[in-house]
N, C-alpha and C positions, 0 to 999 in steps of 0.2 A: 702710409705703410713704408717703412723701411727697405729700399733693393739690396739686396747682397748677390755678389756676383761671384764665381768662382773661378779661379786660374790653376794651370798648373805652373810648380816651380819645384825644379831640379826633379821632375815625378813624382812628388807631392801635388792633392791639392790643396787648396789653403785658402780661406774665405776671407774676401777681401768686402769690408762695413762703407757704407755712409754715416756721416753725420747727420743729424734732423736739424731742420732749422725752424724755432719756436719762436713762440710769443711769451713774454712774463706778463701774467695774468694777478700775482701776488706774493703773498709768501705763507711759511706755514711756520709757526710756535709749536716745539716741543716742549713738554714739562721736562722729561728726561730724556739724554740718547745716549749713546756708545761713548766712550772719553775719547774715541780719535775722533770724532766726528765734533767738538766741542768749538771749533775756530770758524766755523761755518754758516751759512743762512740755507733756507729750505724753498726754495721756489716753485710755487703752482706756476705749468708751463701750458700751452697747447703747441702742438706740433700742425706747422702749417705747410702745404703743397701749393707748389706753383700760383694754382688761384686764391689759396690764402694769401701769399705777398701780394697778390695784385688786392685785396679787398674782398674779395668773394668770401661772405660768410662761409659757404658750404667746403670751402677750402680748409676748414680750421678741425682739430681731431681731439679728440676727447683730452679733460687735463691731464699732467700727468706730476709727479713730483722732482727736482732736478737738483742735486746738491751742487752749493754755489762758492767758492772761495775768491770769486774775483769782483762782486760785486754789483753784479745785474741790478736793475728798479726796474719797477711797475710797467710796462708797453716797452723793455728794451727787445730786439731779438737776440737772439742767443745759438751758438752752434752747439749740439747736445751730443754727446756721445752715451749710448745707450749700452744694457746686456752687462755682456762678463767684460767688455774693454772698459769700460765705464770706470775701472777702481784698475785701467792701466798706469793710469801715470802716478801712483803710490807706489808700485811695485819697486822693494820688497813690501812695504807695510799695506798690512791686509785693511781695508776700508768697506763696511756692509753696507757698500749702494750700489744702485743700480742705473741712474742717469745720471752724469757727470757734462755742468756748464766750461764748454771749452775754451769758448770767446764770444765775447760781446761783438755785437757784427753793426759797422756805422753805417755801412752801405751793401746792396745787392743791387748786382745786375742781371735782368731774367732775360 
């Protein structure tokens, strides 16, 4: 599950995200998608907790799908930015997804 924590700033507040850190589990073949989305691969993810990095099956969370421009394979982990920030780093250009591969992760320390 996802923490989102809230602060205030300048008396606003304003939701401050985690990243998920997943597992690539595979990929997914579209016949057709959207034309901005055409430069890209489809990744079947799970998102894992604490004891998912350690090994704990029960650590590990339902798949999910994660658009990829940098290149993940099969058992890489991956930082995931999930929601509406997910299609931040396009901005201006509008991109209809919803999980966005941030970086390939070589190592964690828990």
């Amino acid at each position: 599950m996802k923490k989102v924590a809230r602060r205030s700033v300048g008396g606003t507040t304003t939701r401050k995200t985690n990243m998920r850190i997943s597992e690539v589990i595979g990929n997914v073949t579209l016949s057709k998608c959207h034309p901005s989305l055409e430069a890209a691969r489809w990744l079947l993810a799970v998102p894992l907790t604490a004891e998912g990095l350690s090994g704990d099956e029960t650590g590990r969370g339902e798949p999910y799908i994660v658009y990829d421009e940098i290149g993940a394979g099969d058992d890489c982990l991956i930082a995931v930015s999930d929601g509406a920030e997910a299609s931040a780093p396009f901005y201006p250009e509008v991109k209809p997804i919803d999980a966005y591969n941030a970086a390939i992760l070589d190592t964690i320390d828990i």
